[in-house]
C-alpha positions, 0 to 999 in steps of 0.5 A, a space after each residue: 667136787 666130784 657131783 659138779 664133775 658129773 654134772 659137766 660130764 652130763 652137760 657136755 654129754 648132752 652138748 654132743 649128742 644134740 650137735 650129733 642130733 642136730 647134723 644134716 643128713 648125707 646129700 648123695 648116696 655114699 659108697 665105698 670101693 674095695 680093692 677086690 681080691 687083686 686078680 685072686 679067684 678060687 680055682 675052679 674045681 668040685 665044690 668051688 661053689 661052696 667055698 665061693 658061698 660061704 668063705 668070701 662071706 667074711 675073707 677075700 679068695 686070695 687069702 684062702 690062695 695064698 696059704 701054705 697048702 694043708 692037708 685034709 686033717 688041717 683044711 678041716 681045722 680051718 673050716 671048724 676054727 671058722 665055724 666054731 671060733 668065728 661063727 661062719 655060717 657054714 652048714 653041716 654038708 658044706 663043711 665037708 664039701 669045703 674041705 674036700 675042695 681046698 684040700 684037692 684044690 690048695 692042700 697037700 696028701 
């Protein structure tokens, strides 16, 4: 009972992948548009560059604008917990410049 499950399972998993195999390509170019960040932008300031660089790389502008403002040693939590934890690709010399930036630009002393 159980090999003649697993030979429908086998028969059916075949029957997909050449319908899947079997079907046309697109016959346009396909796009997607997003939202954008509604009117956000970073503010300008010493090290916006890098912020604009590295953080809209995986997040929009206005979730970095619409946090509660931090203080230096919790901007730079952020930044780690976004290198560390998400694997943003921020370099060593950036992260600090980063932090510099939102902690004068979105942070609190």
């Amino acid at each position: 009972m159980i090999s003649r499950s697993i030979a429908y399972l086998a028969l059916a998993g075949a029957v997909f992948a050449g319908a899947v195999a079997a079907a046309p390509p697109p016959k346009a170019a396909v796009t997607i548009s997003l939202p954008g960040d509604a009117g956000f932008a970073f503010k300008p300031g010493s090290g916006v560059e890098g912020a604009q660089r590295y953080c809209l790389t995986c997040h929009s502008s206005a979730y970095v604008s619409t946090q509660p403002p931090l203080t230096k040693t919790q901007w730079t939590a952020e930044v780690t917990k976004m290198r560390k934890a998400y694997g943003a690709a921020i370099p060593d010399d950036a992260a600090s410049a980063i932090v510099d930036y939102l902690t004068a630009t979105y942070g609190k002393s």
